[in-house]
Backbone and ligand atoms as CSV (ligand in chain L), in Angstrom:
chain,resi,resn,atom,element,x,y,z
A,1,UNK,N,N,2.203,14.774,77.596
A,1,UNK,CA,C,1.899,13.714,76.612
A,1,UNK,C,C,3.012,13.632,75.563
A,2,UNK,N,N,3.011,12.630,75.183
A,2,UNK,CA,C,4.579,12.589,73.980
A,2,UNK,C,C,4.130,12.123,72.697
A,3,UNK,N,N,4.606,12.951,72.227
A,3,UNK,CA,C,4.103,12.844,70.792
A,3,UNK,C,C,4.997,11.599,70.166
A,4,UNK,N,N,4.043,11.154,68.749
A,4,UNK,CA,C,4.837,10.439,67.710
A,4,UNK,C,C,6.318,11.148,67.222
A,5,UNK,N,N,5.791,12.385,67.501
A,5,UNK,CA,C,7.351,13.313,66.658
A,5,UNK,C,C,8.407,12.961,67.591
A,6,UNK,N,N,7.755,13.176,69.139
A,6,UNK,CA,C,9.273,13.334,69.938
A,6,UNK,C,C,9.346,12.062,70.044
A,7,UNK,N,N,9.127,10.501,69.757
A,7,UNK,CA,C,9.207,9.502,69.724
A,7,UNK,C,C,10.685,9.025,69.129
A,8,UNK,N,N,9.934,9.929,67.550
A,8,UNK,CA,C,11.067,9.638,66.514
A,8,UNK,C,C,12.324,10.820,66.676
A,9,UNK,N,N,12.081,12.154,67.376
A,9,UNK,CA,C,12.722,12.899,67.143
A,9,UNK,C,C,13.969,12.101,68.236
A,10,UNK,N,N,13.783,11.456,69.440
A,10,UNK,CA,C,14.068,11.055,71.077
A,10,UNK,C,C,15.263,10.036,70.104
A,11,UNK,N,N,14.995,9.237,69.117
A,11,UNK,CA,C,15.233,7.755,68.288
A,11,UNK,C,C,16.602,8.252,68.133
A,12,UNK,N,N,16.571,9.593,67.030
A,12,UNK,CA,C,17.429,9.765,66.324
A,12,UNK,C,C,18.060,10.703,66.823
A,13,UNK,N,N,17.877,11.320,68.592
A,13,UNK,CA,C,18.801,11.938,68.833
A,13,UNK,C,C,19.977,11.142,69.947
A,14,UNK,N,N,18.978,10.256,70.216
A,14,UNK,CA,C,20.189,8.915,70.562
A,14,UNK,C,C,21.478,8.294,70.022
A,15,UNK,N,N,20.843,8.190,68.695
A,15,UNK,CA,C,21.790,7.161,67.725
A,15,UNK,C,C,22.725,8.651,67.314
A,16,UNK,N,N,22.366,10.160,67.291
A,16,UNK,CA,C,23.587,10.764,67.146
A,16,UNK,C,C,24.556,10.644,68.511
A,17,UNK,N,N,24.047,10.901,69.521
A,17,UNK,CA,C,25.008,10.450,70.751
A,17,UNK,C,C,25.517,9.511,71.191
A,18,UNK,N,N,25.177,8.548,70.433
A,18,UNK,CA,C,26.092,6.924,70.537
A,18,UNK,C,C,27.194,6.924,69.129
A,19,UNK,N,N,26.960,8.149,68.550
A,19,UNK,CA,C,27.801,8.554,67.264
A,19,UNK,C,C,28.939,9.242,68.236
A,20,UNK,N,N,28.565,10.423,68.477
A,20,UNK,CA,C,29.186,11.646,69.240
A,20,UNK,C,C,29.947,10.548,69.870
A,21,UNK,N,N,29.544,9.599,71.367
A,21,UNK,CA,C,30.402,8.884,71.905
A,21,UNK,C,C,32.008,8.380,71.089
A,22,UNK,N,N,31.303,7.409,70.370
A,22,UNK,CA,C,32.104,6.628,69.495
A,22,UNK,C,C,33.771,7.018,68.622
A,23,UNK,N,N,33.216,8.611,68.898
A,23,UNK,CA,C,34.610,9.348,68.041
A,23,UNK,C,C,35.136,9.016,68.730
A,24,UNK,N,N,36.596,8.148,68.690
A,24,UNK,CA,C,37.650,7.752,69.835
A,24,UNK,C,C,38.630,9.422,69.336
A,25,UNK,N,N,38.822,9.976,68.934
A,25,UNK,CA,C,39.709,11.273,68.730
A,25,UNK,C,C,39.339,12.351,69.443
A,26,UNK,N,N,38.249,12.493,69.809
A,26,UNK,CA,C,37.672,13.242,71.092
A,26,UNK,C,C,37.775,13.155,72.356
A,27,UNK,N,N,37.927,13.937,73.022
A,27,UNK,CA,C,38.287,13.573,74.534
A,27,UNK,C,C,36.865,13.456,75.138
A,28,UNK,N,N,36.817,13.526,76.350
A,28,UNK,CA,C,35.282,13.187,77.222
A,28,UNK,C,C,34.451,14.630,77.101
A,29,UNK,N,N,35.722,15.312,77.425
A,29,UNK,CA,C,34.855,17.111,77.549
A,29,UNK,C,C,34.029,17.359,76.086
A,30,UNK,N,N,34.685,17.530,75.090
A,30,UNK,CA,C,34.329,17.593,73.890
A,30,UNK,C,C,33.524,16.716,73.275
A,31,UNK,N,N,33.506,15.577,73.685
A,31,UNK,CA,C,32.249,14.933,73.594
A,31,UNK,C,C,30.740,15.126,74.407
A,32,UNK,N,N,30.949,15.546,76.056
A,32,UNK,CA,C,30.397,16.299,76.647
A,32,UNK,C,C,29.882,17.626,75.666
A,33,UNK,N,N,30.389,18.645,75.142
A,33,UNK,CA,C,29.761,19.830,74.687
A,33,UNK,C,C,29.256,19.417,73.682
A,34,UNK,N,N,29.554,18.447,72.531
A,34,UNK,CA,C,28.910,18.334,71.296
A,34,UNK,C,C,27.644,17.770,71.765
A,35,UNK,N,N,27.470,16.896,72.586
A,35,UNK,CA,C,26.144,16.382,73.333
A,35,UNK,C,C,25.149,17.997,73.078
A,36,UNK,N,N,25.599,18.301,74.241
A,36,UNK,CA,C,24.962,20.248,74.771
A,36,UNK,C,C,24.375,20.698,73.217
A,37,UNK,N,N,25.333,20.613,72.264
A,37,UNK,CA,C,25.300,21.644,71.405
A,37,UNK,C,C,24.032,20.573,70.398
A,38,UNK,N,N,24.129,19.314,70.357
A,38,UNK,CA,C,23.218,18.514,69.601
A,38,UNK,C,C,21.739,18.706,70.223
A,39,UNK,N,N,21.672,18.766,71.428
A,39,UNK,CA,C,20.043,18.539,72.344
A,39,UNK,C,C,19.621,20.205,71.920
A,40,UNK,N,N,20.362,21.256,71.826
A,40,UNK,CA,C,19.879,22.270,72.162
A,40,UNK,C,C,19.784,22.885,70.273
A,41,UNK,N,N,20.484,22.278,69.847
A,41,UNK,CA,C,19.768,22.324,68.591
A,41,UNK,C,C,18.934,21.458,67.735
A,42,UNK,N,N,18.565,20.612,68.269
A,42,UNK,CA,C,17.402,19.534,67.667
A,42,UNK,C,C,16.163,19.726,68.518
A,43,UNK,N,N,16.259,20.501,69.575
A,43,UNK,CA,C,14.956,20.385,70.545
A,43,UNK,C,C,14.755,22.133,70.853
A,44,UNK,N,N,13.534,22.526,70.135
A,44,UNK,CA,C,13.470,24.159,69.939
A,44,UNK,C,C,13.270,24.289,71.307
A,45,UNK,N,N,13.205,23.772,72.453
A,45,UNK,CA,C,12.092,24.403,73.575
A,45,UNK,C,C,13.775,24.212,74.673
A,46,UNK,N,N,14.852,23.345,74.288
A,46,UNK,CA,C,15.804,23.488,74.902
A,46,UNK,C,C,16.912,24.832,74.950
A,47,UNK,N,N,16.932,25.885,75.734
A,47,UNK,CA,C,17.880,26.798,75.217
A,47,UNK,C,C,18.777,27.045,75.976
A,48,UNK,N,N,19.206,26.616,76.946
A,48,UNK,CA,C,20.617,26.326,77.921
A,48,UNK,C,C,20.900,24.484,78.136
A,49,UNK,N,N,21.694,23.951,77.199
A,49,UNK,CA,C,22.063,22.796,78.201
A,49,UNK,C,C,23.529,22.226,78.761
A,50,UNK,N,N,23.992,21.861,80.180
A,50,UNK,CA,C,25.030,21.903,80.348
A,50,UNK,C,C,25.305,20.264,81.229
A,51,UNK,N,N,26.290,20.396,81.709
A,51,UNK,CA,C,26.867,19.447,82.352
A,51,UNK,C,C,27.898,19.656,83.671
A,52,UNK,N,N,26.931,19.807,84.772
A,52,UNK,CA,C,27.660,19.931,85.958
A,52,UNK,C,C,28.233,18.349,86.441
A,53,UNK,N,N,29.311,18.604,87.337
A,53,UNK,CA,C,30.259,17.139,87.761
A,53,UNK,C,C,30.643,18.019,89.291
A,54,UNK,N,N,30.485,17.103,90.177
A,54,UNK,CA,C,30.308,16.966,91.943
A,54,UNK,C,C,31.880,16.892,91.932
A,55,UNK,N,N,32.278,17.721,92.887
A,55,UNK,CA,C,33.465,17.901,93.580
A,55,UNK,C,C,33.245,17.365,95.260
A,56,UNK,N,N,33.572,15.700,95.658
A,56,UNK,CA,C,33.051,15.523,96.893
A,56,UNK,C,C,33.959,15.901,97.688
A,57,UNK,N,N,35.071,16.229,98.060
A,57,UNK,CA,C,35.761,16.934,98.966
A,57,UNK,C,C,35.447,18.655,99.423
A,58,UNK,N,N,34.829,19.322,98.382
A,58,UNK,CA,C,34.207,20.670,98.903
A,58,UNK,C,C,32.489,20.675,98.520
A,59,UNK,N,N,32.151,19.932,98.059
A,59,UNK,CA,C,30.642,19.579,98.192
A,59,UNK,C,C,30.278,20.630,97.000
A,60,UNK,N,N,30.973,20.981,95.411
A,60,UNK,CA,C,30.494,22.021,94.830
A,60,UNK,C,C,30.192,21.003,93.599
A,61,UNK,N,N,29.407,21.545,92.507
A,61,UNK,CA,C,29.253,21.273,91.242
A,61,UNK,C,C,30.006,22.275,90.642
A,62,UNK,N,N,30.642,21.603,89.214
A,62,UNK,CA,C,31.467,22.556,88.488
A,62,UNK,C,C,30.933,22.199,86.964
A,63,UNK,N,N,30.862,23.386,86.181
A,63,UNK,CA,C,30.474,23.062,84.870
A,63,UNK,C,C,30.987,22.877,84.020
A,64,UNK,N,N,31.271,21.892,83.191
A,64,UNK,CA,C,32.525,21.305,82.503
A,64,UNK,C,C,31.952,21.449,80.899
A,65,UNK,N,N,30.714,21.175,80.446
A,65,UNK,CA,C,30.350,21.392,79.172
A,65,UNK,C,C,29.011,22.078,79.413
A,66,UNK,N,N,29.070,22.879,78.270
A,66,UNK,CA,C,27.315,23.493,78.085
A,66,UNK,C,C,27.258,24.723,76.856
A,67,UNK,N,N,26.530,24.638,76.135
A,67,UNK,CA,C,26.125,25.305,75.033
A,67,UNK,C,C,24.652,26.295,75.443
A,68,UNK,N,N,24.519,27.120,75.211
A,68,UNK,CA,C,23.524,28.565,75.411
A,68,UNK,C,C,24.608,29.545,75.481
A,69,UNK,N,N,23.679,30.597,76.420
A,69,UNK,CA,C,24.527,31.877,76.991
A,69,UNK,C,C,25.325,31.494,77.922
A,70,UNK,N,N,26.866,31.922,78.506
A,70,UNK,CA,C,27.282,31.919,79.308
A,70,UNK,C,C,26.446,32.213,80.423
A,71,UNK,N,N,27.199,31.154,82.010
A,71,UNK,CA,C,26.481,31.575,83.058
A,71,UNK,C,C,27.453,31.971,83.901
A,72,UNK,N,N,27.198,32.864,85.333
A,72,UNK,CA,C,28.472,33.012,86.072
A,72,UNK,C,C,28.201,31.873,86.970
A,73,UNK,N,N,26.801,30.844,86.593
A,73,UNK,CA,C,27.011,29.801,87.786
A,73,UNK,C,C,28.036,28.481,87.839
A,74,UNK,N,N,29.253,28.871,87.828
A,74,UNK,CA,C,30.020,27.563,86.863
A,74,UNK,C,C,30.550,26.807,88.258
A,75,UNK,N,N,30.146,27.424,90.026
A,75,UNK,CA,C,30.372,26.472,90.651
A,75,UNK,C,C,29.164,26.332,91.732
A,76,UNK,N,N,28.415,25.749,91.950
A,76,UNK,CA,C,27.595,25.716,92.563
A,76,UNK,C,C,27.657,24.923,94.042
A,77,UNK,N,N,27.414,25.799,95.268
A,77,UNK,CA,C,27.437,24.886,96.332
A,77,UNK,C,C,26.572,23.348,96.571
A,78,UNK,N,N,26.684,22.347,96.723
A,78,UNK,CA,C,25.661,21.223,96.703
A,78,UNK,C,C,24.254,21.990,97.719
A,79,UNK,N,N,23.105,21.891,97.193
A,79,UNK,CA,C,21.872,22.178,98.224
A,79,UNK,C,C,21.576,23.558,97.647
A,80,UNK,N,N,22.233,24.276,97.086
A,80,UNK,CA,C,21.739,25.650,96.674
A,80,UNK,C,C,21.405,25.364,95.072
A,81,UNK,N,N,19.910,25.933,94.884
A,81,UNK,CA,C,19.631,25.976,93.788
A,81,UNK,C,C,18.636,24.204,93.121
A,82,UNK,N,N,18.050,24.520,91.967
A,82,UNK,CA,C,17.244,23.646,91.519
A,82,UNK,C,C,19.004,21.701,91.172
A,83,UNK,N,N,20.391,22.508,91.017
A,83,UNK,CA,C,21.224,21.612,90.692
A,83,UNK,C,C,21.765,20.822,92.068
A,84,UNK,N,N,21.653,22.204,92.912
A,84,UNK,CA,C,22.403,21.967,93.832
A,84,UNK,C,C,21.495,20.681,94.754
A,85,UNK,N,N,20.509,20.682,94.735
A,85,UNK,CA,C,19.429,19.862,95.396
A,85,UNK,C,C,19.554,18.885,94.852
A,86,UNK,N,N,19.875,18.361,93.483
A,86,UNK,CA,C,20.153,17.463,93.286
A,86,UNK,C,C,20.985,16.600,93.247
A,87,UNK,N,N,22.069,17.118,93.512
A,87,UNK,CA,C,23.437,16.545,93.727
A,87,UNK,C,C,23.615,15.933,95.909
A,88,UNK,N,N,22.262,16.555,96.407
A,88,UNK,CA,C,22.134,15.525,98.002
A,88,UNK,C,C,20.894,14.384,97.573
A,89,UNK,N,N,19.869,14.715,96.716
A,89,UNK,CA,C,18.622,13.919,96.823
A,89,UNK,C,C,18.912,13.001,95.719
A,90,UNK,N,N,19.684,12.836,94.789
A,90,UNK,CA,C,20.021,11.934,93.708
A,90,UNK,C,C,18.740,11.761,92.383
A,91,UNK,N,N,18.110,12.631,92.558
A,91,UNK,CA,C,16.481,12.165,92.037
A,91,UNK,C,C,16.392,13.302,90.808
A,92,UNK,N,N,15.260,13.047,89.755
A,92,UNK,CA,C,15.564,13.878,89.367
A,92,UNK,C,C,14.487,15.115,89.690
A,93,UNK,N,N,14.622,16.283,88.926
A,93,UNK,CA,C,14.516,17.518,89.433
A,93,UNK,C,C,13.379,18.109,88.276
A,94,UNK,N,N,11.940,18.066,87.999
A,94,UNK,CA,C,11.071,18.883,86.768
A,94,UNK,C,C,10.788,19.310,87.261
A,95,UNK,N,N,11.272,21.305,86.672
A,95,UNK,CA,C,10.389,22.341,87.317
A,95,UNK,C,C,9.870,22.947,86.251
A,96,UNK,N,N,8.624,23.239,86.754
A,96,UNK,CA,C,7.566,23.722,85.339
A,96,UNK,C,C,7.780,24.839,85.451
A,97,UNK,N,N,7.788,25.927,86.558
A,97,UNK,CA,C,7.616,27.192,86.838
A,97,UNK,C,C,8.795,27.379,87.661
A,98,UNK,N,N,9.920,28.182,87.617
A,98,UNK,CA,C,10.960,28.276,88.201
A,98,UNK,C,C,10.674,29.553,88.963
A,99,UNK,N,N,9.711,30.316,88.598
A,99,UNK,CA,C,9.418,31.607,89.478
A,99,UNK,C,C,8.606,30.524,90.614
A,100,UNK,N,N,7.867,29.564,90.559
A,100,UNK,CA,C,7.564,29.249,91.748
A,100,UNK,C,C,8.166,28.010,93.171
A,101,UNK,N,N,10.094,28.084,92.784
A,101,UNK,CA,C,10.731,27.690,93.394
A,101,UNK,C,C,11.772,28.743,94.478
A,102,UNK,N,N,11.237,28.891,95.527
A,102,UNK,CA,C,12.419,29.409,96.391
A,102,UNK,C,C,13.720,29.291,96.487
A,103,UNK,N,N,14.170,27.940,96.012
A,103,UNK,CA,C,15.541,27.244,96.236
A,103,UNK,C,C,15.702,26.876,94.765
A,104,UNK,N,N,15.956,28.673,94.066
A,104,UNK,CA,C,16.359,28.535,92.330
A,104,UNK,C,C,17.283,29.413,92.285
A,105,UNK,N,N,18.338,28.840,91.303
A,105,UNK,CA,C,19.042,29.984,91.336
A,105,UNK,C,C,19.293,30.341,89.301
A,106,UNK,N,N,18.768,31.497,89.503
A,106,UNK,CA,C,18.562,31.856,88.082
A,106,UNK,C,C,19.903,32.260,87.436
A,107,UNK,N,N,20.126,32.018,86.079
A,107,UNK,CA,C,20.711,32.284,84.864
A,107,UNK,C,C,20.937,33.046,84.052
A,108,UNK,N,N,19.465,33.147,84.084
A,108,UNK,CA,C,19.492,34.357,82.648
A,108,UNK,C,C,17.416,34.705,82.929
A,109,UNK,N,N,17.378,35.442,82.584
A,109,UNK,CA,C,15.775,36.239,82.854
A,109,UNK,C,C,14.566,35.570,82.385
A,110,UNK,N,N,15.275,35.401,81.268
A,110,UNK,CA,C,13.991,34.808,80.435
A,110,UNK,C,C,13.851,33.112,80.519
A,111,UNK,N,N,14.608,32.306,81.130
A,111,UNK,CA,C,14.443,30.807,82.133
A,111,UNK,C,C,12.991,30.809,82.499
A,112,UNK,N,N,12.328,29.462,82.085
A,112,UNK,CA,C,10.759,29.508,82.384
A,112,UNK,C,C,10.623,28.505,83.565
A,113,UNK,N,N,11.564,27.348,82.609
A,113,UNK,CA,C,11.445,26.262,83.101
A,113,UNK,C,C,12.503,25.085,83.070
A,114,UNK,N,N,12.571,23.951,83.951
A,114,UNK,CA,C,14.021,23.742,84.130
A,114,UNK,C,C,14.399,22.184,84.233
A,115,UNK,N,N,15.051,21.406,83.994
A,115,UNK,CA,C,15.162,19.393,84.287
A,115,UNK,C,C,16.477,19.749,84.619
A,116,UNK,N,N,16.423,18.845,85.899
A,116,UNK,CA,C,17.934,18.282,86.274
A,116,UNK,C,C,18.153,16.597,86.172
A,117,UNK,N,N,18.794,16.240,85.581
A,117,UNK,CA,C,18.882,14.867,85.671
A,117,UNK,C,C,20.443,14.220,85.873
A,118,UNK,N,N,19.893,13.720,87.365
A,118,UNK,CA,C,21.411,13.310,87.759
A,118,UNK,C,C,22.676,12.105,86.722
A,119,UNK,N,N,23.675,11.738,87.084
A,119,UNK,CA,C,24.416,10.868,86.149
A,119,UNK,C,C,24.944,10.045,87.008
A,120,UNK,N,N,24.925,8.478,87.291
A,120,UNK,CA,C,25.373,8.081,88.249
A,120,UNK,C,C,26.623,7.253,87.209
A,121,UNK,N,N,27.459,6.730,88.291
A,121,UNK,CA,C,28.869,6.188,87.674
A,121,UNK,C,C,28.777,5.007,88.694
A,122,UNK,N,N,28.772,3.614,88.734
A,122,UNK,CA,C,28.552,2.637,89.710
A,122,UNK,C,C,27.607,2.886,90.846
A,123,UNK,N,N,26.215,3.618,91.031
A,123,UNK,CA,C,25.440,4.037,91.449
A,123,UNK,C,C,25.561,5.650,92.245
A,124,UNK,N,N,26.897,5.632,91.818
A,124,UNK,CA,C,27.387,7.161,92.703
A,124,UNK,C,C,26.944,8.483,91.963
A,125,UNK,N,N,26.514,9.205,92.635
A,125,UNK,CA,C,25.622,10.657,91.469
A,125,UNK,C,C,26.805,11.834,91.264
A,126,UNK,N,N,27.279,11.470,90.647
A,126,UNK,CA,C,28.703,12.431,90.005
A,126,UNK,C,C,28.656,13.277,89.314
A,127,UNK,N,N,27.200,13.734,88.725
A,127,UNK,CA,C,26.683,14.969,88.092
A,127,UNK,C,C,25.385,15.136,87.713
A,128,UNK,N,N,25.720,15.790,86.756
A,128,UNK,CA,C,23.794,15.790,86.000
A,128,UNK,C,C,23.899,16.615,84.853
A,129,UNK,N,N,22.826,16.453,84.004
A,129,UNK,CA,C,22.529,17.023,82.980
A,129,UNK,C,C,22.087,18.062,83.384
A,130,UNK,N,N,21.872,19.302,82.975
A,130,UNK,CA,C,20.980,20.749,83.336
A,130,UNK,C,C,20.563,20.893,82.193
A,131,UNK,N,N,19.441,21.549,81.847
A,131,UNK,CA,C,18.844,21.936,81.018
A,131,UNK,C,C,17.443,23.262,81.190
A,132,UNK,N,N,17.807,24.624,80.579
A,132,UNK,CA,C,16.929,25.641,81.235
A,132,UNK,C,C,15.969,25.813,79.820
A,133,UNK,N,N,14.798,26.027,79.929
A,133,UNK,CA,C,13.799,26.583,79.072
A,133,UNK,C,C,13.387,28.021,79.126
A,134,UNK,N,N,13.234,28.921,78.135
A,134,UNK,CA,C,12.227,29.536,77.982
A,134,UNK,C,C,11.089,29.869,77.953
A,135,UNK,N,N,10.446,27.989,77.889
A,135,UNK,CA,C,9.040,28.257,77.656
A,135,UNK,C,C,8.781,27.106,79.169
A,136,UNK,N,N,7.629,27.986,79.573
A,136,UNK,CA,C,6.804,27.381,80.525
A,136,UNK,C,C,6.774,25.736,80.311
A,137,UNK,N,N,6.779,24.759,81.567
A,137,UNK,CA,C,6.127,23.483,81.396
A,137,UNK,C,C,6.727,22.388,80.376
A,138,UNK,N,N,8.326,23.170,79.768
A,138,UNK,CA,C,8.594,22.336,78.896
A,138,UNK,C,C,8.683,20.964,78.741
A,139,UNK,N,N,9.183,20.459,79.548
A,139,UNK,CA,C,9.477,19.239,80.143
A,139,UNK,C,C,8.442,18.497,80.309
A,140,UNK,N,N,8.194,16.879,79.717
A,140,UNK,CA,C,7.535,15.870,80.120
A,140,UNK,C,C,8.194,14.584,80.476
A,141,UNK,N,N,7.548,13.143,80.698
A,141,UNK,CA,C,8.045,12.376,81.307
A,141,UNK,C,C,8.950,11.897,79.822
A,142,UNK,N,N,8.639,11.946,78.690
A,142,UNK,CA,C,9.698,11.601,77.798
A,142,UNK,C,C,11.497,11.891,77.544
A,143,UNK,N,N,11.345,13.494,78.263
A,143,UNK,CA,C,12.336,14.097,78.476
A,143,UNK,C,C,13.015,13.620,78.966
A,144,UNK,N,N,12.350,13.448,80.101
A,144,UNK,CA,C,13.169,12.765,81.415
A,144,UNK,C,C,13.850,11.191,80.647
A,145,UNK,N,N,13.128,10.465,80.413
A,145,UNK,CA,C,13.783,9.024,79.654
A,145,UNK,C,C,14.961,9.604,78.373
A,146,UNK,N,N,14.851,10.257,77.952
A,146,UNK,CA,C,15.745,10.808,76.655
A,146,UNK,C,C,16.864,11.050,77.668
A,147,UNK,N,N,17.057,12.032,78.383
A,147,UNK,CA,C,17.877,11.958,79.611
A,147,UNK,C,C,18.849,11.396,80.185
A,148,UNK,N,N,18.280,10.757,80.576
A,148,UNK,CA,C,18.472,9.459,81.917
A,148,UNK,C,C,18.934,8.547,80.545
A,149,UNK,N,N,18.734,8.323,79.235
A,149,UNK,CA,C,19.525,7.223,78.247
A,149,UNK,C,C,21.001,8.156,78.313
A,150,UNK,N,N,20.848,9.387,77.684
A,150,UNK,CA,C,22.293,9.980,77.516
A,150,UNK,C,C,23.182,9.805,78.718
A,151,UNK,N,N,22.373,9.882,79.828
A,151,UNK,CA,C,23.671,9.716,80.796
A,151,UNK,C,C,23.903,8.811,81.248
A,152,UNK,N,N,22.873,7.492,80.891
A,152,UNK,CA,C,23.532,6.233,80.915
A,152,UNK,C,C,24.529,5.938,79.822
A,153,UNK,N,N,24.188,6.422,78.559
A,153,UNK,CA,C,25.236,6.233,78.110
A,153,UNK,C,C,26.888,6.644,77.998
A,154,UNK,N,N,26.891,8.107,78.361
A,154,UNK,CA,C,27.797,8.818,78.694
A,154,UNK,C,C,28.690,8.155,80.350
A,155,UNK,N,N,28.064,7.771,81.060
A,155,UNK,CA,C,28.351,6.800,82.409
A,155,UNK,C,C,29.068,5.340,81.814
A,156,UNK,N,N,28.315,4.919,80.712
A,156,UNK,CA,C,28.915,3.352,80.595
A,156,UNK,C,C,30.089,3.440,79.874
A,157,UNK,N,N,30.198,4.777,78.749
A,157,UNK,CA,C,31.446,4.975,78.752
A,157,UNK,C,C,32.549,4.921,79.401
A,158,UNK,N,N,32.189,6.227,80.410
A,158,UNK,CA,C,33.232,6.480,81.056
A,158,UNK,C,C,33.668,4.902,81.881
A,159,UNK,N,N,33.161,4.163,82.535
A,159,UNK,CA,C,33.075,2.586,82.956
A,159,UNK,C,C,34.073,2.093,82.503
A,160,UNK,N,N,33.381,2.023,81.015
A,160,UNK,CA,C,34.360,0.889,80.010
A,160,UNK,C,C,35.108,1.439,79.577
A,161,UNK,N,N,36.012,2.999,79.728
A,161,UNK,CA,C,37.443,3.578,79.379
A,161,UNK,C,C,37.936,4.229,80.522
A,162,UNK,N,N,37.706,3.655,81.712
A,162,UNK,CA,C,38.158,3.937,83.036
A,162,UNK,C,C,38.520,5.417,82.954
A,163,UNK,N,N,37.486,6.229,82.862
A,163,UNK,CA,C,37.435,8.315,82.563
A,163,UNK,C,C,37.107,8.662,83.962
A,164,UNK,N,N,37.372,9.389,84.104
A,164,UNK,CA,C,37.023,10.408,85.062
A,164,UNK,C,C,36.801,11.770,84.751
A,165,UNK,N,N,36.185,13.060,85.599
A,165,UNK,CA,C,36.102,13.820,85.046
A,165,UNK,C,C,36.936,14.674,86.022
A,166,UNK,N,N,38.551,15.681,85.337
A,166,UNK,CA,C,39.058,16.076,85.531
A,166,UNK,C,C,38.195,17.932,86.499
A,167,UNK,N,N,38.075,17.542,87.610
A,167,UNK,CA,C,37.827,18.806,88.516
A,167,UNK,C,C,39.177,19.623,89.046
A,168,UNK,N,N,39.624,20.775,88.804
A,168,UNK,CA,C,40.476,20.974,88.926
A,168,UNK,C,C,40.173,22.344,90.245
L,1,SME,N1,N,19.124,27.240,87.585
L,1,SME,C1,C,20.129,26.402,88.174
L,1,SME,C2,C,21.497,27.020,88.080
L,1,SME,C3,C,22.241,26.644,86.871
L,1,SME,S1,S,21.753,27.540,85.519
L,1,SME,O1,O,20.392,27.096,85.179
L,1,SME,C4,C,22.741,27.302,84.248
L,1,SME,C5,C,19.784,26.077,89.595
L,1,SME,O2,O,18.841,26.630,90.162
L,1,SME,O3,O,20.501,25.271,90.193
């Protein structure tokens, strides 16, 4: 259920990321992490969020921005794991209980719960948002729309300043 708070909280964490965008003195990456570092400090129940980008010639995700603890997952095969699944099915990914996914690949211990939300660029799925919880069930359908705006917006960018994201 979504509260009035996360209504207004969802409002005004938009209009900072259409801020964040807007710095033309920033490059894409760094606008990428200040994103990470804004969601995961305005939203208590967020405590890993990152930004994987699809390498289609070896089929891996690579992690280009993200604020929490370091992970050693910084390349992920496509199909392995709650990211990796999402980068073949394009859809997005709410897991309430990550102990009750076979095809997870954990982070850090205390991970409850988990959203993947892909990023498409002219309908092509070129990454996704990640985001890991601590607390059980975090995630509702609001999330998901808060989401799916940032990486439309972060996508129409890149569009309208012909970006790419440097996989090296
Ligand atoms: N849990 C993810 C791996 C990435 S970490 O959460 C940072 C997965 O199962 O794909």
């Amino acid at each position: 259920m979504e509260t009035i708070f996360q209504v207004e909280q969802h409002k005004e964490i938009l209009s900072s990321v259409a801020t964040i965008i807007s710095v033309d003195s920033n490059c894409l990456e760094t606008k990428l992490t200040q994103i990470c570092a804004l969601l995961k400090q305005e939203i208590k129940t967020y405590d890993w969020v990152g930004f994987y980008f699809a390498k289609q010639n070896t089929k891996t995700l690579h992690l280009k921005a993200f604020s929490g603890i370091p992970t050693d997952h910084t390349v992920i095969p496509f199909g392995k794991g709650i990211c990796g699944q999402v980068a073949i099915s394009n859809k997005n990914f709410v897991v309430d209980d990550v102990h009750a996914q076979d095809n997870y690949i954990s982070c850090n211990i205390d991970v409850k719960s988990e959203i993947v939300i892909p990023l498409f660029l002219n309908n092509e799925n070129i990454g996704q948002i990640d985001i890991d919880s601590n607390t059980i069930n975090a995630f509702n359908e609001s999330d998901v729309i808060l989401l799916e705006k940032i990486n439309e917006k972060i996508s129409n960018y890149m569009l309208s300043n012909k970006l790419s994201i440097n996989i090296s």
